[in-house]
TORLOFI-448216 format. One record per residue (C-alpha): residue number from 1; x, z, y negated. Coordinates in steps of 0.02 Angstrom, whole numbers, plus 32768, in hexadecimal, padded with zeros to 4 digits. Layout:
BEGIN
<rec num="NUM" c1="X" c3="Z" c2="Y"/>
...
***
This chain:
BEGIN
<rec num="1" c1="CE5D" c3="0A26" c2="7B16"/>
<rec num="2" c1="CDE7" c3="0A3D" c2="7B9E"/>
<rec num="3" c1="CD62" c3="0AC2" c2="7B8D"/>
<rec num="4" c1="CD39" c3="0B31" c2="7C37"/>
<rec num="5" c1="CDC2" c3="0AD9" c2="7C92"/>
<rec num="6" c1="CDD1" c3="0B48" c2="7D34"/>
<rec num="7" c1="CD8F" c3="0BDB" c2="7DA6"/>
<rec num="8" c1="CDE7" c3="0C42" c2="7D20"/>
<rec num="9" c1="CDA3" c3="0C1B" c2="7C7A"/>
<rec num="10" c1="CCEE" c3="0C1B" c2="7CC2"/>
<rec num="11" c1="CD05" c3="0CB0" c2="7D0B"/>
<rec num="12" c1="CD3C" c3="0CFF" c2="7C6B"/>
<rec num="13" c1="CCB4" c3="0C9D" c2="7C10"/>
<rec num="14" c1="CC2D" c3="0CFC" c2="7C86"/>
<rec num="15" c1="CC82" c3="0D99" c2="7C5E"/>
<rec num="16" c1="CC87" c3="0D86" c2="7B9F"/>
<rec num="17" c1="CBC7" c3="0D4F" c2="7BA3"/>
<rec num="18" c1="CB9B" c3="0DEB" c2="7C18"/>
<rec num="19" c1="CC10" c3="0E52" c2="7BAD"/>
<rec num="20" c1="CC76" c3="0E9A" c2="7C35"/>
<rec num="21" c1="CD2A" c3="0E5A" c2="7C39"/>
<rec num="22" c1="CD63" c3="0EAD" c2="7CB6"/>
<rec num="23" c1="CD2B" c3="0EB4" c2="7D7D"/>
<rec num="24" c1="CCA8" c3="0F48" c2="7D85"/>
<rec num="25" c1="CBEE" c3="0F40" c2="7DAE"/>
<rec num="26" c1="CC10" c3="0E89" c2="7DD6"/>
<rec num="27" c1="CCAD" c3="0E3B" c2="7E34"/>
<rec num="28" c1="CD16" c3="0DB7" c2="7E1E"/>
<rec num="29" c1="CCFA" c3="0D77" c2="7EBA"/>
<rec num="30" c1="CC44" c3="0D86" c2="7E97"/>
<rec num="31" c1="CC46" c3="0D1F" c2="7DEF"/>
<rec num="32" c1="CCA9" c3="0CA1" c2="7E39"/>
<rec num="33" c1="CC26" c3="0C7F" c2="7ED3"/>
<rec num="34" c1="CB9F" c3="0C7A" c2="7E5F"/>
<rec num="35" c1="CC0B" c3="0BED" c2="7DF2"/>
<rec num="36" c1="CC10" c3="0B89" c2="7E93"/>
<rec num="37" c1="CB67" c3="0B8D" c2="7EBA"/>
<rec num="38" c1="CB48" c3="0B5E" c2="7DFF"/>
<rec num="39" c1="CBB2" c3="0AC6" c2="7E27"/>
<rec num="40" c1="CB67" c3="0A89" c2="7EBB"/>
<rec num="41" c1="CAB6" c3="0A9E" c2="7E7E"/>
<rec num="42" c1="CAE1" c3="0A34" c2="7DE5"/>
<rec num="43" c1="CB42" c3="09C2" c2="7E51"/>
<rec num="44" c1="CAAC" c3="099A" c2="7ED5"/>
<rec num="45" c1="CA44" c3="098B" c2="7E34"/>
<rec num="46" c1="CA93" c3="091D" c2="7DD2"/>
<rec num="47" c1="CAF9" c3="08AF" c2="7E52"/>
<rec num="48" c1="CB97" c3="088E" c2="7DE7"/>
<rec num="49" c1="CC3E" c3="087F" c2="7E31"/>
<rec num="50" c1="CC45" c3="07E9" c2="7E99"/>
<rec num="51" c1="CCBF" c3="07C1" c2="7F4A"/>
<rec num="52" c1="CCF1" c3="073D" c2="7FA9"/>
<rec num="53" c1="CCF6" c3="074D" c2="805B"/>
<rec num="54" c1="CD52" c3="06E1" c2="80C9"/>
<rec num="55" c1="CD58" c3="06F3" c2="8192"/>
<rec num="56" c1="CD8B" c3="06A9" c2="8220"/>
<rec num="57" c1="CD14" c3="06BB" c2="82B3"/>
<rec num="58" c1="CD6A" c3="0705" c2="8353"/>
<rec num="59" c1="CCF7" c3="0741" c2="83FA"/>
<rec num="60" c1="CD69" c3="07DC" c2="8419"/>
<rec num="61" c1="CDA2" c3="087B" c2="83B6"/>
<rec num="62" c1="CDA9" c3="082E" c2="82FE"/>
<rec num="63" c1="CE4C" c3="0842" c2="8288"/>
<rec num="64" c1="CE60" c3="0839" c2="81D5"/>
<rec num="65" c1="CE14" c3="079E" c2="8192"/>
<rec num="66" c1="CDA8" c3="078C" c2="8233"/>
<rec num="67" c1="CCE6" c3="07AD" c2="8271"/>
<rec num="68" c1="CCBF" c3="07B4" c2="8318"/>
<rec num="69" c1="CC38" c3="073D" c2="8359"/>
<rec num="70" c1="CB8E" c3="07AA" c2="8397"/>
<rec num="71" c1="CB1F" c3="075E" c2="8408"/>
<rec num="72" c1="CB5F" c3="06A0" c2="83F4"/>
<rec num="73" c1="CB2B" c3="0694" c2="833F"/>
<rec num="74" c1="CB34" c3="072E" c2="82D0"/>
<rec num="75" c1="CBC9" c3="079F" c2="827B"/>
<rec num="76" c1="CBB8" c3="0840" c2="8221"/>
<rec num="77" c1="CBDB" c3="0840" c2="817B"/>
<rec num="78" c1="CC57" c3="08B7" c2="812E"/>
<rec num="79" c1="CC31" c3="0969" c2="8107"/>
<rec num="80" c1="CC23" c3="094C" c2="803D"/>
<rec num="81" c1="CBB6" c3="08C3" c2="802F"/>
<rec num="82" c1="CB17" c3="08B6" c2="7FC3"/>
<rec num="83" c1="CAC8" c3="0814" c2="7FAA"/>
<rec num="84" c1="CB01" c3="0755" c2="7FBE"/>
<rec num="85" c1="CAFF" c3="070A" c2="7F01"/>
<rec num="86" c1="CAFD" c3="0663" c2="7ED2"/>
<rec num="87" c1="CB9E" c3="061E" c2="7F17"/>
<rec num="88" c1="CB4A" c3="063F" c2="7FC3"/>
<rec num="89" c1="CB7E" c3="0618" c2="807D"/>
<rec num="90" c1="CBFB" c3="05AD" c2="80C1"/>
<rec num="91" c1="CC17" c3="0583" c2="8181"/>
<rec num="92" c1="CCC3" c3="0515" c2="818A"/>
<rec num="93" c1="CCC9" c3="04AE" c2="80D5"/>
<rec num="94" c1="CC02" c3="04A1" c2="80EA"/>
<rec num="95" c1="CB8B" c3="0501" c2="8073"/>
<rec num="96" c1="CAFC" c3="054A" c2="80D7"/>
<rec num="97" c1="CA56" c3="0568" c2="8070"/>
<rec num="98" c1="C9F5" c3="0603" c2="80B8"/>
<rec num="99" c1="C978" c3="0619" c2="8129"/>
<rec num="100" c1="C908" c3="0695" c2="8196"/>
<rec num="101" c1="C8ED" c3="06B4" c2="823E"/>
<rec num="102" c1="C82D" c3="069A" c2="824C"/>
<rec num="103" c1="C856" c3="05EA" c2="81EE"/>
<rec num="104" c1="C8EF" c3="05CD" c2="826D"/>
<rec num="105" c1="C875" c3="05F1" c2="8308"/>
<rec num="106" c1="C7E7" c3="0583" c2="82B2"/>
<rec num="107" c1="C838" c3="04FC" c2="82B1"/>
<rec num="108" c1="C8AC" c3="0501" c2="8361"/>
<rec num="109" c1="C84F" c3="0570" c2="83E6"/>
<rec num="110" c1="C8F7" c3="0555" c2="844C"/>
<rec num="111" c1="C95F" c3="0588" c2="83BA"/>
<rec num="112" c1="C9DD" c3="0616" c2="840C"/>
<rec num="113" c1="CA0E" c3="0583" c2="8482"/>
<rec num="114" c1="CA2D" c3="050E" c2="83EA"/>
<rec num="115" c1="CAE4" c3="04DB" c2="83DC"/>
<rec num="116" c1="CB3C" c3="0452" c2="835E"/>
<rec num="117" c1="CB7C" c3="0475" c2="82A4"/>
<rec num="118" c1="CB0A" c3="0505" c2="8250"/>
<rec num="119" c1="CAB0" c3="04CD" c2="81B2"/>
<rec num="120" c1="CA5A" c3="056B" c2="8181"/>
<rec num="121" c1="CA7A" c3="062D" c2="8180"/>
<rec num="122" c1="C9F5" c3="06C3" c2="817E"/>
<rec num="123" c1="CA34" c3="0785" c2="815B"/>
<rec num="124" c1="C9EC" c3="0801" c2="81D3"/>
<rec num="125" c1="CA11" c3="08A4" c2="81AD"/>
<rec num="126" c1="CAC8" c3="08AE" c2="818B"/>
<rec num="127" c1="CAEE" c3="0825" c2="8209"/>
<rec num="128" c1="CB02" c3="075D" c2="81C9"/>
<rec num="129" c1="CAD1" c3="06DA" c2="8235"/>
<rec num="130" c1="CAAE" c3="0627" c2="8240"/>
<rec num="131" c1="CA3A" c3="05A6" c2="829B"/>
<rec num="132" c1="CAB7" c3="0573" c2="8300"/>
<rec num="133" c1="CB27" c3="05B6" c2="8387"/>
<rec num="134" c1="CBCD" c3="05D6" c2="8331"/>
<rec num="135" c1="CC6C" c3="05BD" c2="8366"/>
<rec num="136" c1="CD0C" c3="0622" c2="8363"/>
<rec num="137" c1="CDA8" c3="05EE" c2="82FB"/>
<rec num="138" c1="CD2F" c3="05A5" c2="8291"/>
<rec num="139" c1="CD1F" c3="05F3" c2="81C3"/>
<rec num="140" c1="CC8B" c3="0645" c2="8168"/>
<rec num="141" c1="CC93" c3="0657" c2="80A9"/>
<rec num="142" c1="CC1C" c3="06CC" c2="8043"/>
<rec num="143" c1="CC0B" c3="06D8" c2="7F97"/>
<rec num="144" c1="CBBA" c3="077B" c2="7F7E"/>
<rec num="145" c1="CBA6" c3="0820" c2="7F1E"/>
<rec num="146" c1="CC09" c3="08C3" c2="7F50"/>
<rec num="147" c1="CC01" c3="0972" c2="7F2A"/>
<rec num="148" c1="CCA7" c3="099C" c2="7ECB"/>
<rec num="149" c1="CD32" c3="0A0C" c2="7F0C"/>
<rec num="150" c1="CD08" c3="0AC2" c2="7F02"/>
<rec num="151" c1="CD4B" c3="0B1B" c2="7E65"/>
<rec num="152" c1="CDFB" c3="0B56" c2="7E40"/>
<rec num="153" c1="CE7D" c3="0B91" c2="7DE3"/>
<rec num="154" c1="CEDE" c3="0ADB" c2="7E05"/>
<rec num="155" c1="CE19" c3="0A98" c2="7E16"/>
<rec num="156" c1="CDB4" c3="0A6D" c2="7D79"/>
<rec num="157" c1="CCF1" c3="0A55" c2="7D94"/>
<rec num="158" c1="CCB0" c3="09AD" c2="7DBF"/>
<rec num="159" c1="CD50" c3="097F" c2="7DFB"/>
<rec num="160" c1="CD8A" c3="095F" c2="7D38"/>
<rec num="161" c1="CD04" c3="08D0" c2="7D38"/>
<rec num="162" c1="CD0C" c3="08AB" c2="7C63"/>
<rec num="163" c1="CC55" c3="08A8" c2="7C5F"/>
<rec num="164" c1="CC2C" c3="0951" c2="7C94"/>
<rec num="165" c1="CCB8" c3="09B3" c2="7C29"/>
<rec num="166" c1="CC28" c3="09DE" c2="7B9F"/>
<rec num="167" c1="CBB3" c3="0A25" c2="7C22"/>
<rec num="168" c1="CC1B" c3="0AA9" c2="7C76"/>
<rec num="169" c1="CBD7" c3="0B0B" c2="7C1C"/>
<rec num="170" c1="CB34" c3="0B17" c2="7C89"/>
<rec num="171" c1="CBA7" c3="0B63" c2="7D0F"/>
<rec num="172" c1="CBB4" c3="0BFD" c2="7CAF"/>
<rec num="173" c1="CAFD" c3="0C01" c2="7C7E"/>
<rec num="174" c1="CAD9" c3="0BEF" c2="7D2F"/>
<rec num="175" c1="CB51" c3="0C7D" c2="7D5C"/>
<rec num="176" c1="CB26" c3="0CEF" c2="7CCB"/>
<rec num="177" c1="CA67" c3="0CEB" c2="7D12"/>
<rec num="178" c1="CA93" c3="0D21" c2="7DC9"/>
<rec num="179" c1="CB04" c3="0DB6" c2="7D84"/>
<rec num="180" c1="CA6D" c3="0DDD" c2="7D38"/>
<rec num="181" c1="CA0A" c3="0DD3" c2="7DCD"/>
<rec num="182" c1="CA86" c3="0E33" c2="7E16"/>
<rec num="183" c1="CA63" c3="0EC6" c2="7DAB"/>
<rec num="184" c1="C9AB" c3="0EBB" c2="7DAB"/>
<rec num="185" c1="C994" c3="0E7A" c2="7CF6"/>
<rec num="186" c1="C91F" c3="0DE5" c2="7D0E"/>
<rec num="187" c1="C8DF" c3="0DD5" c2="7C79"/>
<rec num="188" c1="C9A1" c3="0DA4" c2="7C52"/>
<rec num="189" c1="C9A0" c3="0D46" c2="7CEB"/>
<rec num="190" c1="C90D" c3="0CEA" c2="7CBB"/>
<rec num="191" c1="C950" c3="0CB1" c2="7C16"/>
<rec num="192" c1="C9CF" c3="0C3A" c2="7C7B"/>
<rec num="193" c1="C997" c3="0C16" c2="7D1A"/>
<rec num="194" c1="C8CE" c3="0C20" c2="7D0E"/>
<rec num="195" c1="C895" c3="0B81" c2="7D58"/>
<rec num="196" c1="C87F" c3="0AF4" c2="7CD4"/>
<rec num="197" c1="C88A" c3="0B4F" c2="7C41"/>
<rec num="198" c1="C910" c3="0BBE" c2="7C60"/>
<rec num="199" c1="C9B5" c3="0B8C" c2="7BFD"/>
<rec num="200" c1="CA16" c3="0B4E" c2="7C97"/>
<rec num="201" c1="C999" c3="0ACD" c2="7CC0"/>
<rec num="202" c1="C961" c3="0A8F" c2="7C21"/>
<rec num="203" c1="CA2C" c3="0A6B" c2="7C02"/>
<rec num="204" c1="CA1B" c3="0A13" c2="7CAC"/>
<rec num="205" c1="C99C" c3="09AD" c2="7C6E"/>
<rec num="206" c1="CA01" c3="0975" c2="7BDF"/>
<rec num="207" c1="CA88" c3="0952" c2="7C44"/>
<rec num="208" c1="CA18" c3="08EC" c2="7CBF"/>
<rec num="209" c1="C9CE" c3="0897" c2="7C30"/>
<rec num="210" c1="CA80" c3="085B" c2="7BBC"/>
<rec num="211" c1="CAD4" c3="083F" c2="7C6F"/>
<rec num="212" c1="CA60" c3="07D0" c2="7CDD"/>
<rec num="213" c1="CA3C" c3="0729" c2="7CA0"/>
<rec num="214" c1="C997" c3="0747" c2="7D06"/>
<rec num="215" c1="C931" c3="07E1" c2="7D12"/>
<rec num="216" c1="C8E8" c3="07B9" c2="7DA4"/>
<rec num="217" c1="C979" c3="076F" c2="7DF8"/>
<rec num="218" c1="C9DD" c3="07E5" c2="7E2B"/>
<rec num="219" c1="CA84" c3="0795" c2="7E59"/>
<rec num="220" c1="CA75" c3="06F8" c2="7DEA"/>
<rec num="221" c1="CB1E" c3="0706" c2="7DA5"/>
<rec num="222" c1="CB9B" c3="0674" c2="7D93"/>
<rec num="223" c1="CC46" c3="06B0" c2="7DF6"/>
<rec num="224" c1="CCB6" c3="065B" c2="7D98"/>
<rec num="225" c1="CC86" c3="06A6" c2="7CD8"/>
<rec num="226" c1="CD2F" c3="06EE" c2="7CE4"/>
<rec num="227" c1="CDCA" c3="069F" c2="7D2B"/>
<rec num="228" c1="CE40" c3="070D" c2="7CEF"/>
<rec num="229" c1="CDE6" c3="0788" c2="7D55"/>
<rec num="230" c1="CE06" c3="0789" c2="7E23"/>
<rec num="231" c1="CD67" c3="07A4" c2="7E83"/>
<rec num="232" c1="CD76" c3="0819" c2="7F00"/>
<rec num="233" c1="CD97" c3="07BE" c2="7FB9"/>
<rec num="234" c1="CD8F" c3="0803" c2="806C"/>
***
């Protein structure tokens, strides 16, 4: 059975460690925001739970399963998104390898006028966009990494991703330390969350390290390690 499984468990997890196990100095409602911040730290960190994203492009109000089309050749990219991985960008049924700006403009002064199939895609800020003028009822594809769905009682962490079940644990740790923050006990605090030695982050380093295939690749993960497993799609 799965350890830590929802808001509930972790919560009461927190409480046993803090040995108060019912609300008093510290909330519910407290514990539980400090959980999901624990998540989405460790989530930005470690880049885990992969999505597909599939659009069509519109120029007006967009739907579900739409982007609207910004200034001929960029669309914003949905609210959860963390990275592009290695299954990267499609435009149509063509993959896209990425690009930059400053390399776009080096090599075509004239390239906001350019028009014709696009080829590559650069990120800026949280908008994608391509060399090329894009078109609407065309499709864009990204592979990519998410943040999961926030925490609940129906909600396990990671969004149940198999490979993080043994690390929930860090949630607590990470939640643990801010209730002691909360109280003023930072020496208590410090145990967990003291940066890179604290307990939190040297479990996040062992996480990072048995996880990745590549230390210094973030995102180099292979989608596909489980089909049994539905990636998350938008």
């Amino acid at each position: 059975m799965a350890i830590l499984a929802n808001i509930t468990e972790l919560v009461a997890d927190v409480r046993d460690i803090i040995n108060e196990t019912t609300e008093g100095f510290w909330t519910d409602a407290y514990i539980e925001r400090q959980l999901e911040k624990g998540h989405q730290v460790i989530s930005s960190k470690i880049k885990m739970i992969s999505m597909i994203w599939t659009v069509t492009l519109v120029t007006g109000t967009p739907s579900t399963g739409e982007a609207q089309i910004v200034d001929d050749r960029e669309i914003l990219l949905p609210s959860a998104f963390i990275a592009i991985d290695d299954g990267g960008v499609y435009y149509n049924s063509d993959m896209c390898p990425p690009t930059t700006i400053k390399e776009i403009k080096h090599t075509n002064k004239d390239w906001l006028d350019a028009e014709g199939t696009p080829h590559r895609y650069y990120l800026r800020g949280d908008m994608l966009g391509f060399d090329q003028k894009i078109s609407a009822g065309d499709t864009v594809r990204i592979y990519g990494i998410k943040m999961p769905d926030e925490i609940s009682a129906a909600q396990a962490p990671f969004d149940n991703d198999y490979r993080l079940t043994a690390y929930r644990y860090l949630l607590v740790d990470f939640a643990v330390a801010m209730c002691w923050k909360k109280k003023g006990e930072m020496q208590k605090f410090a145990f967990y969350l003291q940066p890179g030695v604290g307990s939190f982050w040297q479990g996040l380093k062992e996480m990072r390290s048995e996880l990745l295939e590549d230390l210094d690749e973030d995102n180099g993960l292979i989608l596909n390690d489980n089909l049994a497993r539905k990636h998350g799609t938008y």
